[in-house]
C-alpha positions in Angstrom: 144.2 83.0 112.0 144.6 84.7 108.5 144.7 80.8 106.7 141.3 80.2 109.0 139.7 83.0 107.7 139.8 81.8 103.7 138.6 78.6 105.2 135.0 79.4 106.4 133.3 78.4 103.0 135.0 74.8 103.7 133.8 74.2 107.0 130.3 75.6 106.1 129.9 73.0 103.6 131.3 70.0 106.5 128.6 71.9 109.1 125.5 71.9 106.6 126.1 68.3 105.3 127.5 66.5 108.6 127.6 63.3 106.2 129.6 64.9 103.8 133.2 63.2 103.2 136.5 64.9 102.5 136.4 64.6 98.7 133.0 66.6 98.8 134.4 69.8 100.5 135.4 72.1 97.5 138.8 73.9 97.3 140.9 72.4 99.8 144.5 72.1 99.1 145.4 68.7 97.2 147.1 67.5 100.2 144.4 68.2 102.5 142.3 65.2 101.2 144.7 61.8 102.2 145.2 63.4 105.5 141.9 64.3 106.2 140.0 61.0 105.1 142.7 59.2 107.8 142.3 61.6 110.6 138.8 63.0 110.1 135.8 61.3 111.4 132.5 63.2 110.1 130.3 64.9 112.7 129.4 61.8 114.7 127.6 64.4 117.2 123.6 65.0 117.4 121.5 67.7 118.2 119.0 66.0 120.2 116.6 68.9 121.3 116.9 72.7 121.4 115.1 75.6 123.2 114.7 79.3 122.9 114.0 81.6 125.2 110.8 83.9 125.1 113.1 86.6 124.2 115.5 85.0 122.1 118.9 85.3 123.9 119.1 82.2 125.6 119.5 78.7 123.2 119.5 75.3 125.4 121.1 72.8 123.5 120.8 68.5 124.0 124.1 67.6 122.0 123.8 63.0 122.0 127.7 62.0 121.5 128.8 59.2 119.3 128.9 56.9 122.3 125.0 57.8 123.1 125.9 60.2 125.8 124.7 63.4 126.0 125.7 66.7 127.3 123.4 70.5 127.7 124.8 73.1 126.3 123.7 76.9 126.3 124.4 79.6 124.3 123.6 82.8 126.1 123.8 86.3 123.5 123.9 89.4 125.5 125.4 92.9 125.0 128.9 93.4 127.0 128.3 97.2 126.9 125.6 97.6 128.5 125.3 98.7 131.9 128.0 100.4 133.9 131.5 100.2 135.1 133.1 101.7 137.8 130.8 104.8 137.1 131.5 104.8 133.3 130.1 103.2 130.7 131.1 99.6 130.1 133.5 98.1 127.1 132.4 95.7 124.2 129.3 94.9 122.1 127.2 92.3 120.9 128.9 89.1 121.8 127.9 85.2 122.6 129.0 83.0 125.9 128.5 78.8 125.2 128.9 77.1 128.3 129.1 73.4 128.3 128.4 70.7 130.8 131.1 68.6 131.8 128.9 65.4 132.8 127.6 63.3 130.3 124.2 61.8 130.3 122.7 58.7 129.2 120.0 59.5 126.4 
């Protein structure tokens, strides 16, 4: 996980400029660009809709795949301590849950 973590910056760039191609991403090893330009497809997914919850935990997401199928995702943020556990208090923090549907629609 330690050569992911120097790698955030890289994927940033791929994530805000889904059209971006391998020769735009900055600092990549030299031998990163060949093999990326013939296994890498850029981001051919779409966010189709979102929706937030009055509260702003809840995120409803319309992904539309490459082959104009879609599938709902939702991110759900909540915070694992609070609450109780078997009469004390309960582990964790802040943390995110994305659940994905496993049937595709037709947009």
């Amino acid at each position: 996980m330690k050569e992911m973590d120097g790698r955030r910056d890289e994927f940033k760039v791929l994530l805000a400029n889904q059209d971006a191609e391998p020769h735009e991403v900055p600092d990549l090893p030299k031998a990163a660009y060949p093999l990326l330009e013939s296994h890498f497809k850029s981001t051919t997914s779409k966010l189709k809709s979102e929706h937030f919850s009055s509260d702003g935990t809840t995120i409803k997401l319309l992904i539309e795949l490459q082959n104009g199928q879609a599938v709902e995702s939702v991110i759900m943020r909540h915070d694992a301590s609070a609450g109780k556990y078997a009469g004390g208090p309960r582990q964790g923090g802040p943390r995110a849950t994305l659940c994905v549907s496993s049937q595709a629609l037709w947009v």
